[in-house]
PDB file with one MODEL, atoms N, CA, C and O in Angstrom:
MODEL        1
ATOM      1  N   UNK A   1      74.893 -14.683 -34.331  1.00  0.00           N
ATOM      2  CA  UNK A   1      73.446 -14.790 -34.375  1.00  0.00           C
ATOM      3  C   UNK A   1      72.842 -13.408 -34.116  1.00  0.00           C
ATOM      4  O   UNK A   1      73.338 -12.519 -33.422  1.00  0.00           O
ATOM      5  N   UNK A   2      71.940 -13.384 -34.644  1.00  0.00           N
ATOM      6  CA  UNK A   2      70.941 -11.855 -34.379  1.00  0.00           C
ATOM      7  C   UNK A   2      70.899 -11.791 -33.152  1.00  0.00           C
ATOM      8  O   UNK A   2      71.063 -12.835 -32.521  1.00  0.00           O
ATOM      9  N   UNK A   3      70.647 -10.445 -32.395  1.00  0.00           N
ATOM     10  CA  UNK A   3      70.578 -10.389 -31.417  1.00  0.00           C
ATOM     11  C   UNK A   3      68.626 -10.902 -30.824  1.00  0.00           C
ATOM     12  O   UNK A   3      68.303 -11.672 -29.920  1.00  0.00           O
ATOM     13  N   UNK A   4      67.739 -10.109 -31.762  1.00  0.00           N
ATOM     14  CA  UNK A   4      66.196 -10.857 -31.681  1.00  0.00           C
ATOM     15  C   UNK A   4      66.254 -12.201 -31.516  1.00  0.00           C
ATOM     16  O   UNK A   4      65.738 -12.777 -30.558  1.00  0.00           O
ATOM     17  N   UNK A   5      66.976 -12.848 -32.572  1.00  0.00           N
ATOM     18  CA  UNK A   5      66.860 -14.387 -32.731  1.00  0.00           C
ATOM     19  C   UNK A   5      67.181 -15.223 -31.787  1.00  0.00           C
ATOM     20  O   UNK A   5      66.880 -16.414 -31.704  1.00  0.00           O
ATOM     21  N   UNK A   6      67.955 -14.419 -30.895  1.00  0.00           N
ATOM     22  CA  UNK A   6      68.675 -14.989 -29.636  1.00  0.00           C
ATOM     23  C   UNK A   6      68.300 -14.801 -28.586  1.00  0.00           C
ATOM     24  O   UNK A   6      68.546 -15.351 -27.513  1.00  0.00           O
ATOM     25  N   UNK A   7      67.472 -13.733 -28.954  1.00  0.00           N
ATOM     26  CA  UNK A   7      66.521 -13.505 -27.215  1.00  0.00           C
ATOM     27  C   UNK A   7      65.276 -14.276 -27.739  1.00  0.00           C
ATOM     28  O   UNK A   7      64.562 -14.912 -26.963  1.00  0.00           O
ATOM     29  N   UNK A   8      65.062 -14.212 -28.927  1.00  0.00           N
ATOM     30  CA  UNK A   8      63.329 -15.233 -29.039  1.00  0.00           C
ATOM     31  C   UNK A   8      63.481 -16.315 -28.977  1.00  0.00           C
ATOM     32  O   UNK A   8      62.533 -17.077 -28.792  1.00  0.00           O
ATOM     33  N   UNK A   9      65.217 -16.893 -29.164  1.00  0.00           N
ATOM     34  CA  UNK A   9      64.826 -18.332 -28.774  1.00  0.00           C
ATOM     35  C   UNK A   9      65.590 -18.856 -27.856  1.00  0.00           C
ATOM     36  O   UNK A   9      66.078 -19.982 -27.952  1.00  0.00           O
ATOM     37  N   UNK A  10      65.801 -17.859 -26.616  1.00  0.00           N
ATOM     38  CA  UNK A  10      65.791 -18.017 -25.394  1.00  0.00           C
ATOM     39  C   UNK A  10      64.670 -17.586 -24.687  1.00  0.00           C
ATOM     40  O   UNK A  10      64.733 -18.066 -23.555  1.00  0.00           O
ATOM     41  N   UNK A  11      63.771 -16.969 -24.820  1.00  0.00           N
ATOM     42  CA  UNK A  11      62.673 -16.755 -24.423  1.00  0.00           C
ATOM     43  C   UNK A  11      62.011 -18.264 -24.737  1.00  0.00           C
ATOM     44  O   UNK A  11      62.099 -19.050 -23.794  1.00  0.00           O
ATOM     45  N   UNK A  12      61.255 -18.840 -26.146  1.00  0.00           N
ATOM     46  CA  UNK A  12      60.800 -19.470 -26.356  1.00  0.00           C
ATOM     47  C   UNK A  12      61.707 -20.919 -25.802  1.00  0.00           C
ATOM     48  O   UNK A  12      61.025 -21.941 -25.721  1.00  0.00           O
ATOM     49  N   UNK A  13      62.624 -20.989 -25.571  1.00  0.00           N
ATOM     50  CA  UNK A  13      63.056 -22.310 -24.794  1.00  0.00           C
ATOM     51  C   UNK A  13      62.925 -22.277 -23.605  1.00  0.00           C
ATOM     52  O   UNK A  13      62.903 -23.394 -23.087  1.00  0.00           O
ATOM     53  N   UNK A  14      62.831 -21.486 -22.976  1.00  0.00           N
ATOM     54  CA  UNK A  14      62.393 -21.337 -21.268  1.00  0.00           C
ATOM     55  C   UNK A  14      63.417 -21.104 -20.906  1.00  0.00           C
ATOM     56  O   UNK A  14      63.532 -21.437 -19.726  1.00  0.00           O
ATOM     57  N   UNK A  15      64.761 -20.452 -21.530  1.00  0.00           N
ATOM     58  CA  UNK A  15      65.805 -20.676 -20.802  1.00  0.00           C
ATOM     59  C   UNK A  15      65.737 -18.745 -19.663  1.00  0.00           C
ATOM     60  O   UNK A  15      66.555 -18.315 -18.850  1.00  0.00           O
ATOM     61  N   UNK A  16      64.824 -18.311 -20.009  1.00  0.00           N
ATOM     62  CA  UNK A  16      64.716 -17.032 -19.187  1.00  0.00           C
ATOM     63  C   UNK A  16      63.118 -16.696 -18.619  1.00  0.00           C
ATOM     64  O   UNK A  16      62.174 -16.271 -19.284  1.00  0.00           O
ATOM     65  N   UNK A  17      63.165 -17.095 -16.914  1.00  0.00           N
ATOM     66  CA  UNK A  17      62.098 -17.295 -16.265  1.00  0.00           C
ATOM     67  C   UNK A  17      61.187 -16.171 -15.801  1.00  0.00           C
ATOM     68  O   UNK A  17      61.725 -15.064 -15.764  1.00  0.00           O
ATOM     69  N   UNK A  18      60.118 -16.229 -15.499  1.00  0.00           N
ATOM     70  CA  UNK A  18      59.661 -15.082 -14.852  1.00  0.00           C
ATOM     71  C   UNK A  18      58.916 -14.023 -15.647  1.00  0.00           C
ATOM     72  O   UNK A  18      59.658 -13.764 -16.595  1.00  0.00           O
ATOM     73  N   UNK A  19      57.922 -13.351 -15.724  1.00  0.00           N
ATOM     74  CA  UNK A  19      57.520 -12.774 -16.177  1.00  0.00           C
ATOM     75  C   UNK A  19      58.224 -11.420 -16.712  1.00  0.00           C
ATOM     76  O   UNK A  19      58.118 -10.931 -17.837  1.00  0.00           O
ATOM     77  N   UNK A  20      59.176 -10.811 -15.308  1.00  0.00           N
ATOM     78  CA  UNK A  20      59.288  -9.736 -15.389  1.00  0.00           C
ATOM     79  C   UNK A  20      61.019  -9.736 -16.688  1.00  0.00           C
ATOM     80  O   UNK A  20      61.414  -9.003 -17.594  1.00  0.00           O
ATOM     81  N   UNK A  21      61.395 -10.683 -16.183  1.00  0.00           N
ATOM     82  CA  UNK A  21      62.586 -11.179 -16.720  1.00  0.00           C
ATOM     83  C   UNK A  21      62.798 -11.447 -18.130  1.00  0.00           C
ATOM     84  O   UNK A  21      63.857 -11.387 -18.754  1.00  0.00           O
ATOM     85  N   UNK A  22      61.431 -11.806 -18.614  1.00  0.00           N
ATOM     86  CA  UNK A  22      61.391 -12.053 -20.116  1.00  0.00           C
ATOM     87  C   UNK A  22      60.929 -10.916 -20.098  1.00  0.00           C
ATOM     88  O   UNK A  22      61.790 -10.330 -20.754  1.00  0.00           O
ATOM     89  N   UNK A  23      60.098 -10.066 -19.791  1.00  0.00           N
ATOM     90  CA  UNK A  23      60.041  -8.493 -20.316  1.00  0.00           C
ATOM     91  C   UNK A  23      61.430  -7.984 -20.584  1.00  0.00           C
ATOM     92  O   UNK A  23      61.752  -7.825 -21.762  1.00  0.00           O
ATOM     93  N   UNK A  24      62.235  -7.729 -19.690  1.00  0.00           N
ATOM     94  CA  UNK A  24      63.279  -6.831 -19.549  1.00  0.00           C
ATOM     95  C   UNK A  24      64.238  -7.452 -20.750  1.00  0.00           C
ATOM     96  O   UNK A  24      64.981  -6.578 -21.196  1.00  0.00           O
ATOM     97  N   UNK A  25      64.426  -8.881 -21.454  1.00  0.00           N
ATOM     98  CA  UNK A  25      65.078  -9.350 -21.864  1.00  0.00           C
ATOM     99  C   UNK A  25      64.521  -9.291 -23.014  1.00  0.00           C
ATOM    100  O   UNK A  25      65.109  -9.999 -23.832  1.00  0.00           O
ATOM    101  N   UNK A  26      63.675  -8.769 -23.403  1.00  0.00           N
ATOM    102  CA  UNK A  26      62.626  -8.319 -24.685  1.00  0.00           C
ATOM    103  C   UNK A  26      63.074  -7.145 -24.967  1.00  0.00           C
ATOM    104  O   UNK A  26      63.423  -7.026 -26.142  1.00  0.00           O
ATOM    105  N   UNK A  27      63.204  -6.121 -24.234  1.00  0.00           N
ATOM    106  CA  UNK A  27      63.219  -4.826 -24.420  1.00  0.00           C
ATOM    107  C   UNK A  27      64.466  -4.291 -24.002  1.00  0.00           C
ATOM    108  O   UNK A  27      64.657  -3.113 -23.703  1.00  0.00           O
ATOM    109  N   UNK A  28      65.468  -5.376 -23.991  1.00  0.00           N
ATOM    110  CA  UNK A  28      66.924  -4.854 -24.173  1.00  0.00           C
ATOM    111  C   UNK A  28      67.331  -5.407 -25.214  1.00  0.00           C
ATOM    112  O   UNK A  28      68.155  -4.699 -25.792  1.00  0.00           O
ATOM    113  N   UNK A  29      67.066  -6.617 -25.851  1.00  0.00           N
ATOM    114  CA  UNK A  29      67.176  -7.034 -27.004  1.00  0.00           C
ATOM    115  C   UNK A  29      67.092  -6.223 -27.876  1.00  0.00           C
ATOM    116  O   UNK A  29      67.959  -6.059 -28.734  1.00  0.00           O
ATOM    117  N   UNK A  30      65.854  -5.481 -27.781  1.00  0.00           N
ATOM    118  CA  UNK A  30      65.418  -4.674 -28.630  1.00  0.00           C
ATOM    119  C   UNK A  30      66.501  -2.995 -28.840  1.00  0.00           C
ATOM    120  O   UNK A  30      66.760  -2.364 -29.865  1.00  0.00           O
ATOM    121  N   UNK A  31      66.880  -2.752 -27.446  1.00  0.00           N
ATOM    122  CA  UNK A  31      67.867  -2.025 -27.730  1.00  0.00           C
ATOM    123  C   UNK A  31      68.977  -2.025 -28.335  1.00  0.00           C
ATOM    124  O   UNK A  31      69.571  -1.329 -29.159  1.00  0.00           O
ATOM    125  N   UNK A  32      69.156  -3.095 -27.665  1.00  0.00           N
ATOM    126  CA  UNK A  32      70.610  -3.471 -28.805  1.00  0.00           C
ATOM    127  C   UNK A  32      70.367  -3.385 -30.121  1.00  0.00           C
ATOM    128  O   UNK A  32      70.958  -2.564 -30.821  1.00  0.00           O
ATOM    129  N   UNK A  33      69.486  -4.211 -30.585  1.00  0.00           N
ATOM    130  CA  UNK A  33      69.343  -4.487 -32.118  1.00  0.00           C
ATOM    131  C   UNK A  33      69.186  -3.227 -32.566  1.00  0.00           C
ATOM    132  O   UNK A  33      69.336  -3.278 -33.787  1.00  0.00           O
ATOM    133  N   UNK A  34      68.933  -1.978 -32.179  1.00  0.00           N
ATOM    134  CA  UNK A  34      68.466  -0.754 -32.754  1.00  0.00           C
ATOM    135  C   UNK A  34      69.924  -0.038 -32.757  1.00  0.00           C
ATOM    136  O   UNK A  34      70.567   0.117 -33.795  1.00  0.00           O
ATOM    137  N   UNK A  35      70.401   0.408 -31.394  1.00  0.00           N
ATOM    138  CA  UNK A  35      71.713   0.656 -31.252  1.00  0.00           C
ATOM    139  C   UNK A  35      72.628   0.333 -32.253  1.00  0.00           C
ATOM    140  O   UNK A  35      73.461   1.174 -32.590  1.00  0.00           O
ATOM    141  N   UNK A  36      72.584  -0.968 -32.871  1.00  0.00           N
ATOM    142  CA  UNK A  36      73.528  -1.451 -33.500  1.00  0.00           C
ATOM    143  C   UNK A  36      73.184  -1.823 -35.073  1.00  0.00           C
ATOM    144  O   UNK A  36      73.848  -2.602 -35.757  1.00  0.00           O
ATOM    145  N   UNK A  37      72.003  -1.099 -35.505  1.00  0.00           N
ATOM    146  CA  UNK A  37      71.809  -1.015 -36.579  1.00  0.00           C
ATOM    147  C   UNK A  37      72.724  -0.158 -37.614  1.00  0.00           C
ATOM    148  O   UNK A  37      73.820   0.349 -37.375  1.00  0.00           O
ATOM    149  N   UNK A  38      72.143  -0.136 -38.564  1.00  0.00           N
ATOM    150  CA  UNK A  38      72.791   0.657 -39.731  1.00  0.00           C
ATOM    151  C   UNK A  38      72.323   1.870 -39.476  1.00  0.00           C
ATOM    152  O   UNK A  38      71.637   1.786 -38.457  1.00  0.00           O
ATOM    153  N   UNK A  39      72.349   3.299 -40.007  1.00  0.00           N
ATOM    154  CA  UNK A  39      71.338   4.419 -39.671  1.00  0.00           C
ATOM    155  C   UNK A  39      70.087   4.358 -40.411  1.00  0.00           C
ATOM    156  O   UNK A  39      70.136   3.600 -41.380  1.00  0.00           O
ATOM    157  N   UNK A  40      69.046   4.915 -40.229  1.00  0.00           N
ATOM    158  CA  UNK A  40      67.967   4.362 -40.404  1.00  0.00           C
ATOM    159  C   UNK A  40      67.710   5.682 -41.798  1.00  0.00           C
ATOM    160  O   UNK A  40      68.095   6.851 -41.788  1.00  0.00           O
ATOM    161  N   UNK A  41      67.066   5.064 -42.699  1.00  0.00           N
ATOM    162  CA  UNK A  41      66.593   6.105 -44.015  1.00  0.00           C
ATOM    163  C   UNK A  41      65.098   5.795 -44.087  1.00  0.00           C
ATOM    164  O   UNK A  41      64.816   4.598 -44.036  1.00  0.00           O
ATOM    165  N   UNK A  42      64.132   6.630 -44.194  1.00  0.00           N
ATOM    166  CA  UNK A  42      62.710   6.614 -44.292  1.00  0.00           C
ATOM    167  C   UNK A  42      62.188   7.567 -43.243  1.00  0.00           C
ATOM    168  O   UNK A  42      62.726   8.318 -42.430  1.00  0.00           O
ATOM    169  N   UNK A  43      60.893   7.250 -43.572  1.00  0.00           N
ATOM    170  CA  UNK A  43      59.577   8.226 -42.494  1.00  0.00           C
ATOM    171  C   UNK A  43      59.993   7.798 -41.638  1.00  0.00           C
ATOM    172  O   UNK A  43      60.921   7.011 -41.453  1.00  0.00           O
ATOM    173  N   UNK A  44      59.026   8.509 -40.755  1.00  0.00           N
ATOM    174  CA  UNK A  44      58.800   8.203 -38.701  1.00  0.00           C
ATOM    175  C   UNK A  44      57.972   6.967 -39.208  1.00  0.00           C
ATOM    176  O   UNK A  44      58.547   5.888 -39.063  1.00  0.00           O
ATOM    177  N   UNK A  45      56.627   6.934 -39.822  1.00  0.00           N
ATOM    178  CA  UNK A  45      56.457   5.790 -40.357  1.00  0.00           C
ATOM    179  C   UNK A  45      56.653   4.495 -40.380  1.00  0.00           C
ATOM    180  O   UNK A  45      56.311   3.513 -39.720  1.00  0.00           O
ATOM    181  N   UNK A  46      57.427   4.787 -41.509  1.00  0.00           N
ATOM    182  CA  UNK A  46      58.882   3.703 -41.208  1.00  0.00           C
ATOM    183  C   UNK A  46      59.035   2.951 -40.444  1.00  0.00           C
ATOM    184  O   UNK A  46      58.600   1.842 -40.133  1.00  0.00           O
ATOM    185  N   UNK A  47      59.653   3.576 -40.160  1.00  0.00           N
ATOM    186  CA  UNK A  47      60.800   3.153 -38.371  1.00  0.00           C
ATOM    187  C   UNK A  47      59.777   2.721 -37.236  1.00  0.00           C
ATOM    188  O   UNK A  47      60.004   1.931 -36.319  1.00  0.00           O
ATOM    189  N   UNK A  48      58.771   3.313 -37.459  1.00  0.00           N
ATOM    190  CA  UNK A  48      57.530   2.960 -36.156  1.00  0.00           C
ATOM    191  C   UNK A  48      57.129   1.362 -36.531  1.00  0.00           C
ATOM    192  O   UNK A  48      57.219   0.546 -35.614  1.00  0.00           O
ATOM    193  N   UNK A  49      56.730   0.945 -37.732  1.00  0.00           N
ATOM    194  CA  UNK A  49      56.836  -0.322 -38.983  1.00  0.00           C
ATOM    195  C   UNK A  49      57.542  -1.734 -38.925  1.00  0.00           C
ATOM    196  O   UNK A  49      57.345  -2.933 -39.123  1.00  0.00           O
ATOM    197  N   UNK A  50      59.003  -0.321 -38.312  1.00  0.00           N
ATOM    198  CA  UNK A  50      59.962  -1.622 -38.564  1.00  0.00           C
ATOM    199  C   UNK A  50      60.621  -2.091 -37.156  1.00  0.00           C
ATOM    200  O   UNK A  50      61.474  -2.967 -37.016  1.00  0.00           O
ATOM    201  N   UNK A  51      59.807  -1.014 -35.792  1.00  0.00           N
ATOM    202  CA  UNK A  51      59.848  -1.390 -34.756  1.00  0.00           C
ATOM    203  C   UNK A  51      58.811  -2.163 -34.373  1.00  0.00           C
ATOM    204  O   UNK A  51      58.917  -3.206 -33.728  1.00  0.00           O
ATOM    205  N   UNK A  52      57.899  -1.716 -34.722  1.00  0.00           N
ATOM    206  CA  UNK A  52      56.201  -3.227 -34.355  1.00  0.00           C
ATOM    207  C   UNK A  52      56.899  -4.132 -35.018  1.00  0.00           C
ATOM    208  O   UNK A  52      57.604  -4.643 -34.148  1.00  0.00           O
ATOM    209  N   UNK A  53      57.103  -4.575 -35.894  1.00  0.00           N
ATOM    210  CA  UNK A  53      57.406  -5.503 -36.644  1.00  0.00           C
ATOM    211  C   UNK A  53      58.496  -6.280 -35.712  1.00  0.00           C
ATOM    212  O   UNK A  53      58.051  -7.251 -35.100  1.00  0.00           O
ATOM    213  N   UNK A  54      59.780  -5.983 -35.548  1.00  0.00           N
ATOM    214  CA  UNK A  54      60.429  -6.695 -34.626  1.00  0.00           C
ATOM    215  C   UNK A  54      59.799  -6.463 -33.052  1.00  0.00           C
ATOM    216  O   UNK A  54      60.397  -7.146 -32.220  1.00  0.00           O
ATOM    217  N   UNK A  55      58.766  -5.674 -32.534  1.00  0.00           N
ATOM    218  CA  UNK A  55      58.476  -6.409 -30.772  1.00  0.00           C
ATOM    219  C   UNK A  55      56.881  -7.644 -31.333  1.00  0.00           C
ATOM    220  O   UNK A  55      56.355  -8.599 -30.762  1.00  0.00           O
ATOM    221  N   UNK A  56      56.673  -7.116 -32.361  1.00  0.00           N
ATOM    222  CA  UNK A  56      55.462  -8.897 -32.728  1.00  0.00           C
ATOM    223  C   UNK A  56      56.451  -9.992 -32.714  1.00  0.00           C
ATOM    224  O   UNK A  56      56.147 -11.042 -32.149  1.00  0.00           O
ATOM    225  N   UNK A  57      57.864  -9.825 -33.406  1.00  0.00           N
ATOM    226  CA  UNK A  57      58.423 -11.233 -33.903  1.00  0.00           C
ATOM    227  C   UNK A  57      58.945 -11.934 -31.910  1.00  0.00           C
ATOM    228  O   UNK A  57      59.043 -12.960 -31.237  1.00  0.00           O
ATOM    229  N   UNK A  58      59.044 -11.037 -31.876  1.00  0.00           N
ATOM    230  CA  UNK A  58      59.716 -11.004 -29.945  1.00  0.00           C
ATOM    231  C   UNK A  58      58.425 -12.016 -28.904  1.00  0.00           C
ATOM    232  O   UNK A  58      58.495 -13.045 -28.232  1.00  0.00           O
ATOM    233  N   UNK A  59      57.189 -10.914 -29.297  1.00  0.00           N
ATOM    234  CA  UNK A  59      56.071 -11.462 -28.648  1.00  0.00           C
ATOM    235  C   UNK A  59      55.845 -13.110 -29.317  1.00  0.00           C
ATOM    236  O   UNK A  59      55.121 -13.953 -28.788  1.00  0.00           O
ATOM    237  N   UNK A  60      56.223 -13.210 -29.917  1.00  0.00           N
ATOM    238  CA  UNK A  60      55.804 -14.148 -30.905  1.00  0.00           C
ATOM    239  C   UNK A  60      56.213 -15.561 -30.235  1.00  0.00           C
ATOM    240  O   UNK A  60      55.598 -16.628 -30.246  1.00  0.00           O
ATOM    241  N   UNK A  61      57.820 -15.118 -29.473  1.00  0.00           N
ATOM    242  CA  UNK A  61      58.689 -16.275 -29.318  1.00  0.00           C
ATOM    243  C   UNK A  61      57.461 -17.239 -28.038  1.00  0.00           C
ATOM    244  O   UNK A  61      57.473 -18.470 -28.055  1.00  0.00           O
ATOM    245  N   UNK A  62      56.529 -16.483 -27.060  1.00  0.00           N
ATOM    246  CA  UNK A  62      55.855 -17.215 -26.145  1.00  0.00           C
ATOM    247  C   UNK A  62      54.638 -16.077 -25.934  1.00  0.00           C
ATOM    248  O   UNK A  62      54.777 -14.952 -25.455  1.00  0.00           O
ATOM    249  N   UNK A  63      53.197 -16.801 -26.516  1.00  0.00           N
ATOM    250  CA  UNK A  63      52.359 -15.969 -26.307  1.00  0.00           C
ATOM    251  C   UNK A  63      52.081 -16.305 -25.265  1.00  0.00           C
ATOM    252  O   UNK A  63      51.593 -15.239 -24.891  1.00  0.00           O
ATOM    253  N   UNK A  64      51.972 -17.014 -24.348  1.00  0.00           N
ATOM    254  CA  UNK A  64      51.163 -17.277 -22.766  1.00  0.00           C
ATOM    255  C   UNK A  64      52.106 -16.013 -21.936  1.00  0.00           C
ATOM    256  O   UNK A  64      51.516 -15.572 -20.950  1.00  0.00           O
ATOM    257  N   UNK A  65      53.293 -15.470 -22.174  1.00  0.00           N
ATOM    258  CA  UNK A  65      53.864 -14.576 -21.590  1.00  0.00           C
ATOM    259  C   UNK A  65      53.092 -13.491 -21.272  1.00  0.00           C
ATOM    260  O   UNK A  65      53.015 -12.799 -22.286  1.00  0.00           O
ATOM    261  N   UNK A  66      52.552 -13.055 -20.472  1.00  0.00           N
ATOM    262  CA  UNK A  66      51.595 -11.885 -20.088  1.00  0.00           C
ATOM    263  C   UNK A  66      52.751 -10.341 -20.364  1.00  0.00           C
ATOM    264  O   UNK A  66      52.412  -9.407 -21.090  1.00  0.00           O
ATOM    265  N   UNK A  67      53.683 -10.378 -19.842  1.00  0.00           N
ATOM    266  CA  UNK A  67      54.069  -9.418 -19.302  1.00  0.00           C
ATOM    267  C   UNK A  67      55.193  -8.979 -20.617  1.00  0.00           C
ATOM    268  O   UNK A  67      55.863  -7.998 -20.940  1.00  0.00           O
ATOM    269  N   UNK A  68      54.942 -10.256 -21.079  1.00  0.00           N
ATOM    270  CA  UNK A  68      55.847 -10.041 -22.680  1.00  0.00           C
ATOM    271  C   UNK A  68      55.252  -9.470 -23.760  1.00  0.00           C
ATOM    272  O   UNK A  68      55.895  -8.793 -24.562  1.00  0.00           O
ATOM    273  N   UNK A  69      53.672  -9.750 -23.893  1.00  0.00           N
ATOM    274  CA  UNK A  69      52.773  -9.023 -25.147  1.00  0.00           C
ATOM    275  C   UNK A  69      52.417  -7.886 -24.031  1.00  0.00           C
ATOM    276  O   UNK A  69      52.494  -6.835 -24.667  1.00  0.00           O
ATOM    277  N   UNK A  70      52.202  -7.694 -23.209  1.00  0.00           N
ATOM    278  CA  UNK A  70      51.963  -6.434 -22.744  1.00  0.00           C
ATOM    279  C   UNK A  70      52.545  -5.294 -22.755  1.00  0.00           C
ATOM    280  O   UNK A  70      52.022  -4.192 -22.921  1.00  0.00           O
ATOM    281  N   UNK A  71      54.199  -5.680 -22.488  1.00  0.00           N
ATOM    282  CA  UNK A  71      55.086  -4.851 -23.026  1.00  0.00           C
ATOM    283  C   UNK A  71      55.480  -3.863 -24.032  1.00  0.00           C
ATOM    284  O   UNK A  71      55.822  -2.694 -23.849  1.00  0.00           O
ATOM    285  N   UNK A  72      55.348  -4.716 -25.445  1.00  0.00           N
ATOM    286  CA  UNK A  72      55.334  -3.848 -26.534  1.00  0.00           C
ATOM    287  C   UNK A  72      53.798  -3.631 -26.825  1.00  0.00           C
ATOM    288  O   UNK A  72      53.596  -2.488 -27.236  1.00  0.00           O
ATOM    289  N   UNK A  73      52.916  -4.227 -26.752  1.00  0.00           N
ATOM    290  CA  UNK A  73      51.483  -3.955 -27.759  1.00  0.00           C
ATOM    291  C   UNK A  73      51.196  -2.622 -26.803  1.00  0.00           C
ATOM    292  O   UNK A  73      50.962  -1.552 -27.365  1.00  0.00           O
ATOM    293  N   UNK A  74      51.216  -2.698 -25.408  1.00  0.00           N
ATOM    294  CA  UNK A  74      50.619  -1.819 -24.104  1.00  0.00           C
ATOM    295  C   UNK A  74      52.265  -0.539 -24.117  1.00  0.00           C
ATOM    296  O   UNK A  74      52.179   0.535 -24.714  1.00  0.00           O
ATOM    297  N   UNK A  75      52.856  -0.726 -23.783  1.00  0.00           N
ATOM    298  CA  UNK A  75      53.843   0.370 -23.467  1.00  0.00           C
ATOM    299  C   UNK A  75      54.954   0.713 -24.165  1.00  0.00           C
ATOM    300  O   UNK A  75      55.285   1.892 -24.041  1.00  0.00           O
ATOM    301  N   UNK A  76      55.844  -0.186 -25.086  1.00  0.00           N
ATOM    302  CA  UNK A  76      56.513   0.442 -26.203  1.00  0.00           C
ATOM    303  C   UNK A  76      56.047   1.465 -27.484  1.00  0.00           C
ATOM    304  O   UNK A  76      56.362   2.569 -27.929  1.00  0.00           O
ATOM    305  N   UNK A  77      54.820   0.056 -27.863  1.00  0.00           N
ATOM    306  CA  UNK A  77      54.366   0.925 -28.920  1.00  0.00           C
ATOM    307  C   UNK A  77      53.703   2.103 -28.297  1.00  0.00           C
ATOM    308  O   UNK A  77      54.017   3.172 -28.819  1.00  0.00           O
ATOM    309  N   UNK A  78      52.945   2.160 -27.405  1.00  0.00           N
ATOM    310  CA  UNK A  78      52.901   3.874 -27.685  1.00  0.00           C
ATOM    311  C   UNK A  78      53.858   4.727 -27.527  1.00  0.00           C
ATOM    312  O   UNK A  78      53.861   5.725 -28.247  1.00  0.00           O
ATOM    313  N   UNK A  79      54.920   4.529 -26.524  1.00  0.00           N
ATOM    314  CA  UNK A  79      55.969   5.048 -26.588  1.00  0.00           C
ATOM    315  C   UNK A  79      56.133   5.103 -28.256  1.00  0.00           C
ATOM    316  O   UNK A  79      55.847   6.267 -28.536  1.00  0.00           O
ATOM    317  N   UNK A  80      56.358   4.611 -29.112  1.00  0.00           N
ATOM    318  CA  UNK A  80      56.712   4.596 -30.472  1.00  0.00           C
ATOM    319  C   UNK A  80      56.055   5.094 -30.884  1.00  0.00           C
ATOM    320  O   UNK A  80      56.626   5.355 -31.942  1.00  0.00           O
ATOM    321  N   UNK A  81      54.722   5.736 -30.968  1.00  0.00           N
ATOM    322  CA  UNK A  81      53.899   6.346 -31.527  1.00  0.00           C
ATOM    323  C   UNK A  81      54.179   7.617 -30.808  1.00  0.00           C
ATOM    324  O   UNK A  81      55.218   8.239 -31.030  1.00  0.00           O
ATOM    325  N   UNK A  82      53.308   8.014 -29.973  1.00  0.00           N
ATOM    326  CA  UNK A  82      53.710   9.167 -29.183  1.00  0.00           C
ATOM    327  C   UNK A  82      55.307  10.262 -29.939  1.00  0.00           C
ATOM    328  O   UNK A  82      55.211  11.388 -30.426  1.00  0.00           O
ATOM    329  N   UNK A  83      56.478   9.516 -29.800  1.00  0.00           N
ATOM    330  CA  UNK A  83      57.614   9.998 -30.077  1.00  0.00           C
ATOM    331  C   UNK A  83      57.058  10.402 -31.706  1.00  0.00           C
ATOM    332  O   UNK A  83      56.636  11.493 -32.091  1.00  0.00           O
ATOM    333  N   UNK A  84      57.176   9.464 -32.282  1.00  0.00           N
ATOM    334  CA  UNK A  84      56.963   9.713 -33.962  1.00  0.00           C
ATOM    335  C   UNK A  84      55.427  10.751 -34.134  1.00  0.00           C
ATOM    336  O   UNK A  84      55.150  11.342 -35.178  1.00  0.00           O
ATOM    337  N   UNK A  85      54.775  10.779 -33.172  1.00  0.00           N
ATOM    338  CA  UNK A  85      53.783  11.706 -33.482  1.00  0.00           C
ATOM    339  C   UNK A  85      54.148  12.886 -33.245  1.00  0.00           C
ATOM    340  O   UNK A  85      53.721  13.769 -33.989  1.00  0.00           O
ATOM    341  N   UNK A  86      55.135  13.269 -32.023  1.00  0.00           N
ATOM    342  CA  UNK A  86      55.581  14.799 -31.885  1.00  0.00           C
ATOM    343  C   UNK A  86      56.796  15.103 -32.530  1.00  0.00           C
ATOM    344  O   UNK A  86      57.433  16.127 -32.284  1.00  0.00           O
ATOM    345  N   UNK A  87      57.276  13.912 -33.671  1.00  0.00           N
ATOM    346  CA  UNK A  87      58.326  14.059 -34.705  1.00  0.00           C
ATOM    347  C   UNK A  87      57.453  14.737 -35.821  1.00  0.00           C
ATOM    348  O   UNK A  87      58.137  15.695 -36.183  1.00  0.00           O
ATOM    349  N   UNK A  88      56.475  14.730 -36.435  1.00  0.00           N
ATOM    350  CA  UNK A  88      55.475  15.045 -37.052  1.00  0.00           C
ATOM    351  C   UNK A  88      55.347  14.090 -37.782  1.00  0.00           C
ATOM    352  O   UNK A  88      54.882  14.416 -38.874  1.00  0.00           O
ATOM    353  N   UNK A  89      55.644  12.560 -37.622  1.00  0.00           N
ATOM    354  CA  UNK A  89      54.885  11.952 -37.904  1.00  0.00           C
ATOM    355  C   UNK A  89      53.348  11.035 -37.768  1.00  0.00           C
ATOM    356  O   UNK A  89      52.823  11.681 -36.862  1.00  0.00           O
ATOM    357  N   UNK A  90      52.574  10.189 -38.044  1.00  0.00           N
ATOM    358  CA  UNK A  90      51.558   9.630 -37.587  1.00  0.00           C
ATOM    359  C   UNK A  90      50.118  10.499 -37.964  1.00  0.00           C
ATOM    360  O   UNK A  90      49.026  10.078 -37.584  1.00  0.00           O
TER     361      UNK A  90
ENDMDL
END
């Protein structure tokens, strides 16, 4: 199974409690899945694209999660921006 698919639908089943807990389990998911990708071809763009794109599908699994949409919308993505902006992209 994907590694996203498996944290969103352990997130979304309740099987991982706590605010802080489904953060951290969001944003290691997310490592992995990157880690263990293929190498990446395209812009900073891109990759910034195709990282929102998988922390929305993440946020997605439980919106009442505070600490879960806060995560990526509030502190990844700019992290993701920021980086790709002093890559010269953005």
């Amino acid at each position: 199974m994907d590694m996203l698919v498996g944290t969103r639908n352990t997130i979304r089943d309740m099987v991982v409690h706590g605010a802080p807990a489904i953060a951290i389990s969001a944003a290691l998911s997310l490592a992995v899945e990157v880690f263990n990708m293929e190498p990446f071809v395209g812009t900073s763009e891109n990759a910034a694209s195709f990282l929102f794109h998988k922390l929305d599908y993440l946020v997605s699994s439980r919106l009442t999660a505070v600490n879960l949409s806060m995560m990526p919308q509030i502190k990844l993505k700019d992290v993701i921006t920021k980086s790709f902006a002093s890559s010269g992209g953005f």
